[in-house]
N, C-alpha and C positions, 0 to 999 in steps of 0.2 A: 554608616550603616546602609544610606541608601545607595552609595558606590558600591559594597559588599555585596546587597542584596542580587545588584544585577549584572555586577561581573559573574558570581555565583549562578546565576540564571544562565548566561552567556554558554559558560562552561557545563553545566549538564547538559545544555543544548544543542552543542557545536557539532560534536559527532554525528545524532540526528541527520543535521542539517548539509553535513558533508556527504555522507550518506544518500541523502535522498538528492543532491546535484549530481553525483557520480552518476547514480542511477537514471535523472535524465538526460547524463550528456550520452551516458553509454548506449540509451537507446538511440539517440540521435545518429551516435556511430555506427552503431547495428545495420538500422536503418538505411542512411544513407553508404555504408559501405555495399548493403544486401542491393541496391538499387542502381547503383552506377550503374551508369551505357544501356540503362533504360526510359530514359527521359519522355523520347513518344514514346512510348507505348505504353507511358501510365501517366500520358497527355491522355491517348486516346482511352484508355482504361476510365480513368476518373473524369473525363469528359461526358461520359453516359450517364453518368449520374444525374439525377433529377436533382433542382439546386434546393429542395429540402435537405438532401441529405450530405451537399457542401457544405450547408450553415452549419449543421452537427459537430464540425470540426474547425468553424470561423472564417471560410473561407468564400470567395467567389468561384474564383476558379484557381483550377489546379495542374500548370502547367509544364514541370518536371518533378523529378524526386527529390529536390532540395527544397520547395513549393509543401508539397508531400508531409514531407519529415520534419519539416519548420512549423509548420500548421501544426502538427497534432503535438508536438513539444509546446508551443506557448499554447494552445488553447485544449488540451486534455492534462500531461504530463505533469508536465508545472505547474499548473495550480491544483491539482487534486493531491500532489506531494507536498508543498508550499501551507496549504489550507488545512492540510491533515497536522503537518507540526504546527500552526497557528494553535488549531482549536486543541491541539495536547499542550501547548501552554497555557490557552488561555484558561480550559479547567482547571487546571494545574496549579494556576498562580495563588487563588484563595481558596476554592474548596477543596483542594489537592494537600494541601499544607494544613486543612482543618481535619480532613480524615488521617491523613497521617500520626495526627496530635503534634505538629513541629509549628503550629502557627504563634504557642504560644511564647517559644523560644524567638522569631522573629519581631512580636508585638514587646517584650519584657525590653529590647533596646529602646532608646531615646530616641526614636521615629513615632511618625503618628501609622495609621493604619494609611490612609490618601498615600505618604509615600512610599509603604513598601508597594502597592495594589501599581503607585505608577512606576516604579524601578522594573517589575514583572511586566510590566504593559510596552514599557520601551525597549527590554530585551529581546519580546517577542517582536517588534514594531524591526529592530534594526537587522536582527536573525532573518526575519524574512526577508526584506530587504537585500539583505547582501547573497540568502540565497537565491532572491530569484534574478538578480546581474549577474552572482558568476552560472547560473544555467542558461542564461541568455550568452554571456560572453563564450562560455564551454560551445556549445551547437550554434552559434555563430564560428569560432573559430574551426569546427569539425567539418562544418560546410564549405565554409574555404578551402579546408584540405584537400578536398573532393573534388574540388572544381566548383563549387556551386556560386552562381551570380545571384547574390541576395542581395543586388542595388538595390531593386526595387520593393525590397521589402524592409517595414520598419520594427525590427528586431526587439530594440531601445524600448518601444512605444507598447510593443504586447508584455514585455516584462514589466512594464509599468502598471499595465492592467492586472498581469499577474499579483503582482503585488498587493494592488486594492483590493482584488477578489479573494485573497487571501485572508487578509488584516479583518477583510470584516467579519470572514465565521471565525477567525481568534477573538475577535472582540466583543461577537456573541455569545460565544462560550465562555469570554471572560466576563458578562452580565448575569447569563443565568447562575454562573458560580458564584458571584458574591451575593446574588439575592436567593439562591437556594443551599447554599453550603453542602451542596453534593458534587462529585465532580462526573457521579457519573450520569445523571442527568443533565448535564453540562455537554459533556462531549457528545453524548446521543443525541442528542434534543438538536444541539449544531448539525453533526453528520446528516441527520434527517434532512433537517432543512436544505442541506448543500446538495445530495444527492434528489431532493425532489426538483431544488430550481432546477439543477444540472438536467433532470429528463426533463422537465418543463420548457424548459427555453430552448431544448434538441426536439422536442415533438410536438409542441401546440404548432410549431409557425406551419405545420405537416399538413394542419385539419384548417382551412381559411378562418370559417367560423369562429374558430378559439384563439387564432393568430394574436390578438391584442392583450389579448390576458398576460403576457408572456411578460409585459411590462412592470407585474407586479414581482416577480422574481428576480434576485439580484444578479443571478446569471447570464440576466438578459444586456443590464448594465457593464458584463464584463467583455462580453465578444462579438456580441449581436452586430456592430459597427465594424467587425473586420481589424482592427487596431492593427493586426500582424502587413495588413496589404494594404490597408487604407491612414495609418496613422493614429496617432490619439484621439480620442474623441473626450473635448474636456468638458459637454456635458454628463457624459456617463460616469466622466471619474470624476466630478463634483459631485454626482447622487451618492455615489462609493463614501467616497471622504468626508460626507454630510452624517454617512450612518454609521459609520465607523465614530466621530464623536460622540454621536446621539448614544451610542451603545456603550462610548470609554464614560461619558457624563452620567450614563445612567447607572456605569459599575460604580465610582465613586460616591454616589448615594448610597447604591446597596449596602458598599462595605460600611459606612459612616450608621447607618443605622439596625443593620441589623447585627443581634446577638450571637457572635461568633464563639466558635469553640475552639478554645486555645489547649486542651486538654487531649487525652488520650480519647478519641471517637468512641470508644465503647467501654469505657473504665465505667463510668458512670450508670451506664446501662445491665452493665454485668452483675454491679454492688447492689442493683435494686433487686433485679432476679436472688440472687445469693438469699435475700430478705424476707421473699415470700418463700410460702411452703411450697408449690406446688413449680415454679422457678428451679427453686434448690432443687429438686426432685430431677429435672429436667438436665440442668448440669453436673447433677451428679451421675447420671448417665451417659451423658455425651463424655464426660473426661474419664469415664471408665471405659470407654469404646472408642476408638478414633474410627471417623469415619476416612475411610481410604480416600472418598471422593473429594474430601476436602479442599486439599490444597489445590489438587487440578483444576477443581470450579472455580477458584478463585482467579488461579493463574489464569487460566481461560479468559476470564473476564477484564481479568487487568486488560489485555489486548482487543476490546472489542472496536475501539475505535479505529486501530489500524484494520483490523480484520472486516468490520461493517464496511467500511471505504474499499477494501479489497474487493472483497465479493461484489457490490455493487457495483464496482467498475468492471468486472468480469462479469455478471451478469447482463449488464446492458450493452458492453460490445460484442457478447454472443450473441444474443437476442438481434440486433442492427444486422450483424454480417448474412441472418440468411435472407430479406427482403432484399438484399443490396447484389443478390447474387444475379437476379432475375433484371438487373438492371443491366447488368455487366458483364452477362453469361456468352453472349456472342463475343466478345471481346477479348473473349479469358484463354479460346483455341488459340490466336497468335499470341499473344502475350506469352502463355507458356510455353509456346514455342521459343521465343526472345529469349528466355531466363538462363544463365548462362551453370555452367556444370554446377560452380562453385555455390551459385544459391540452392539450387535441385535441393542438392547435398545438406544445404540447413533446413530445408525444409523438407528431407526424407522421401527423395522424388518421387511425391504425388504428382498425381493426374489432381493438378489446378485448375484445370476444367469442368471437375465435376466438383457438383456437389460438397461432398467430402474433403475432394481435392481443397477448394476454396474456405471451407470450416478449419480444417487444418494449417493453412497457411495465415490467414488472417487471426484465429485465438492458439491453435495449438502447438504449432511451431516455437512460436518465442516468446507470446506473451502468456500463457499458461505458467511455462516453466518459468521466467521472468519474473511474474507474478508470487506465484507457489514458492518459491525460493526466498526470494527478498522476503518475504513475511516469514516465511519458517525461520529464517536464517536469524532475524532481527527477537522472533520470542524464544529461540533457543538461546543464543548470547546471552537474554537478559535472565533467564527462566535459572540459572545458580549465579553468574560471572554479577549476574544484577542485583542478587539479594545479596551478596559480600558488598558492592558496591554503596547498598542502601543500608548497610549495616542493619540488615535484619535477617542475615543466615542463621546469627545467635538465639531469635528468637524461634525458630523453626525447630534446632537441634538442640532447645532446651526443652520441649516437649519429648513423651517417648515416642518419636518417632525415627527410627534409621534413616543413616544417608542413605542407602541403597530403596528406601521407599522413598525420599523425596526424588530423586531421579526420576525412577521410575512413575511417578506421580507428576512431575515437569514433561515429561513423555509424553503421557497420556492427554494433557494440557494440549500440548503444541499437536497432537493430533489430531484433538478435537479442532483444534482451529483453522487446519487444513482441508481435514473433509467439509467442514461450512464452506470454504472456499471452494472445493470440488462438488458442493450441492450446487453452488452459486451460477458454476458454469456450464454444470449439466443441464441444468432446468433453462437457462438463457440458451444453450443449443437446441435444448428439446424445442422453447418455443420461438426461437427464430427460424429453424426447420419448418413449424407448423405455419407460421406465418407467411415463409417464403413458397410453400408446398413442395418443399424440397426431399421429403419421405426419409431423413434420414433414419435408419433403424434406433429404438430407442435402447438397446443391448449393446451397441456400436459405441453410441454416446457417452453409456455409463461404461463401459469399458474400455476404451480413450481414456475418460475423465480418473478413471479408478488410477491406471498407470498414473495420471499426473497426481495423485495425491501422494501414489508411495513414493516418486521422483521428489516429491516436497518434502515428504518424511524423513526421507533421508539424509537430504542437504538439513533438515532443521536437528537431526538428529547428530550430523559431525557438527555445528556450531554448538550441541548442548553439550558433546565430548568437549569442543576445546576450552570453552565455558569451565567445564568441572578442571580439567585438567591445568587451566590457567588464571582461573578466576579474571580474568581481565577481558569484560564487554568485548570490547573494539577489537580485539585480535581474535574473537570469535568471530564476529561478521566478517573482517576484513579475509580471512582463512577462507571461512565457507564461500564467499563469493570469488576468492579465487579459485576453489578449486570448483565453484561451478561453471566456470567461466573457462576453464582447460578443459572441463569434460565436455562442452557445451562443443566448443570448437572443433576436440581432438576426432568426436560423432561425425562432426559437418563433415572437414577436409580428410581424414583416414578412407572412409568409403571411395574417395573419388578415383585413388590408386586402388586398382588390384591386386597389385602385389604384397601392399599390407593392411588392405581390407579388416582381414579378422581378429588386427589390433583392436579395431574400431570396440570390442566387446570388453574392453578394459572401462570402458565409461558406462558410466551409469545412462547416460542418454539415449545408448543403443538399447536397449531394454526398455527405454519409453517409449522411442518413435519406431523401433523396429519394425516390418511387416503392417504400415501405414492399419494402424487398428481403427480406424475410424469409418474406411474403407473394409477392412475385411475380419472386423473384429478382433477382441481381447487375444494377446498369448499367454494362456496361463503359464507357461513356462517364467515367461519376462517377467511375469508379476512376482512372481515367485521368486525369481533372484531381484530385484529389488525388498520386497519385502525379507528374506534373509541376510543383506546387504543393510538394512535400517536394523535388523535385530543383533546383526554383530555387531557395528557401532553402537549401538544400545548395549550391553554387552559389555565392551570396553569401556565405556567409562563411570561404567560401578567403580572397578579398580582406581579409575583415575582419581576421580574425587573423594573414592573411599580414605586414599593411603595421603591424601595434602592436609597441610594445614591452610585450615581454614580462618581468613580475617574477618575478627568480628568487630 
């Protein structure tokens, strides 16, 4: 049972975890593909920096683009991908299996609870593990490709950190789950804490004054020493792996003494309502009315951990990019001169000198879209492909409710999770603008921002088509990200030729970045065929999933 439990573990897990390495080798490649044969000039670029805002990204100093793009892979990248499937295992292991009601089919085998809680603890413990060496091995070997001399840097040693920094908000999340049997205060409660150290240990060391405090946050224990250019530091990863026990010894209590639920999460609760008058009263109206919003609020929520991680990490490096501007703004007229067609071209040749120019390059360019995608992509796959997989599509479409409403209700789901994400960046542009006094227009911003959400809708809208139309997760993501990944390109490299330039409006990409909206505002036009371009996919796969059989 306890080999089952976490081969079992292994395998819901794997995809995740492939998933979220591809995604940082690929930006690694992005990256250092976008930057070749610019070496000084983003010597000199990030040499103006004040060295608060190197720590930001674990560095000292930062002396080509392989410097650059190594940095923000072991010390942003990888561990906010790494830490995010941590702490979804680590809710996952016991209060995840308690709201389910499947805890009790794992506890009724010949195991004690200690060992299924460690079979779940070691899944997690080796998952991240081997993801964060093959994303170290992946952007080590990409930087090679490149040309890059990463002697001097210790690759080995910030995956290592990775890894600590990881294990310990899975370990959190797997404490507060077994001593509160919710998992979604598990995963919040973690995310919280990880996104406060993460600004905590990037901005106390800013203000002298509060510089030391920074000690109490475990973020500080993961990069504050440089590990990527200075090596391991084994007292930091001795505090790591001190609390990383403190946190597995303290879930093994939890589970051993408290009263778990091995039962349906709300059977119980429903039979007592049924019992009182004014209960009954209550469900006999709600099952005489389905409320539309149901499902959506639900789906919605299922994703919040990916989603709160998203946004915060979009909202803090928009926020950072406009103070960082004033730092670097003399810098930025040669530099853009430097940039060679082929980048212009990914980055919709703005004036990178200004203002706008630099908002654009740094969040809207590639990590908007990057961002907005990969999350659309990953709740559309799950949003049908994932309830056949969870064998609970049966219980959905034994209610009266229509396939063509749960659709359309998964829709609306993964919209709402989008535009959080496009609040997230608006308001981090708004007030990195206001803090850099960069004047950006605040119509500009949200209308930028608006494209990238329909640009999201719509990638998350063909993964929820292929989803219906195939039932099978993984060939939903793996589709949508390639085919965001052709359109992404076919925008960049089509423009540069003239001659077949107005290919370039077969991708959805040129209707995002067209006419640099950041710069000279919204096209309503673009909006508009994006937003008809998410409603015809939307659209098409009523029919898909209407006419399949469906596995219950």
């Amino acid at each position: 049972m306890l080999a089952n439990v976490f081969t079992k573990s292994l395998r819901d897990r794997q995809v995740a975890t492939l998933v979220g390495v591809i995604g940082v080798v690929s930006v690694a490649f992005l990256g250092l593909w976008a930057y070749a044969d610019l070496d000084d000039q983003i010597a000199e670029l990030y040499g103006g920096l004040p060295e608060g805002f190197l720590a930001l990204i674990g560095l000292e100093v930062i002396t080509d683009a392989g410097t650059l793009i190594l940095g923000e892979i072991a010390n942003l990248m990888a561990p906010m991908v790494l830490a995010g499937l941590a702490i979804s295992m680590g809710a996952a292991a016991v209060a995840g299996e308690e709201r389910r009601g499947t805890l009790g089919i794992l506890l009724g085998n010949p195991k004690s609870r200690v060992s299924v809680l460690t079979s779940k603890a070691a899944a997690m413990i080796v998952l991240v593990t081997i993801g964060a060496a093959l994303a170290g091995i992946g952007s080590g070997l990409t930087a090679a490709a490149f040309g890059t001399d990463s002697s001097d840097m210790h690759l080995p040693a910030a995956m290592l950190h990775v890894t600590a920094i990881a294990l310990f908000f899975g370990f959190l999340a797997l404490f507060l789950g077994t001593w509160t049997g919710n998992s979604s205060v598990a995963s919040g409660v973690s995310v919280g804490v990880l996104l406060i150290s993460f600004l905590a240990a990037g901005l106390l060391p800013l203000i002298e004054s509060l510089s030391n405090l920074t000690r109490i946050f475990p973020w500080y224990y993961f990069n504050s020493s440089g590990p990527l250019q200075n090596g391991i530091d084994w007292g930091h990863l001795a505090v790591l792996i001190v609390a990383i026990a403190v946190l597995g010894a303290g879930a093994v209590v939890g589970v051993r003494r408290r009263d778990l639920k091995v039962g349906s999460p709300s059977g119980e609760f429903v039979n007592r309502m049924r019992e009182h008058p004014i209960g009954k009263k209550i469900l006999t109206r709600l099952a005489g009315k389905t409320n539309v919003s149901s499902i959506a609020l639900k789906s919605s929520t299922d994703h919040r951990t990916l989603t709160t991680i998203a946004a915060m990490v979009m909202l803090y490096t928009a926020l950072m990019v406009g103070p960082m501007y004033n730092a670097v703004s003399d810098v930025l007229v040669e530099f853009s001169k430097a940039i060679p067609d082929g980048l212009k071209a990914m980055i919709g040749f703005v004036d990178m000198a200004s203002p706008e120019g630099w908002y654009t390059v740094e969040v809207f360019s590639i990590m908007l879209p990057a961002t907005f995608i990969a999350v659309s992509a990953a709740v559309g796959a799950r949003a049908l492909a994932g309830e056949e997989e969870n064998r609970t599509m049966d219980l959905l479409l034994a209610n009266p409710v229509k396939r063509s409403r749960i659709v359309v209700e998964k829709a609306m789901a993964l919209t709402i999770i989008v535009v959080a994400l496009g609040v997230a960046t608006g308001v981090g542009t708004w007030l990195g603008s206001l803090l850099g006094g960069l004047d950006i227009s605040v119509a500009r911003i949200a209308g930028a921002t608006l494209l990238g959400v329909l640009l999201g809708v719509f990638f998350g809208f063909v993964a929820l088509a292929v989803s219906g139309a195939t039932g099978n997760r993984r060939t939903a993501i793996l589709a949508t990200a390639a085919a965001g990944f052709v359109a992404y390109f076919a925008n960049a490299f089509i423009p540069v030729n003239e001659s077949i330039a107005g290919w370039a409006r077969l991708s959805p990409f040129f209707y995002y970045a067209d006419g640099d909206p950041l710069a000279n505002g919204i096209n309503w036009t673009n909006a508009a065929v994006l937003a008809a371009l998410s409603l015809a996919v939307l659209a098409a796969t009523l029919p898909l999933f209407q006419r399949r059989d469906i596995r219950n």
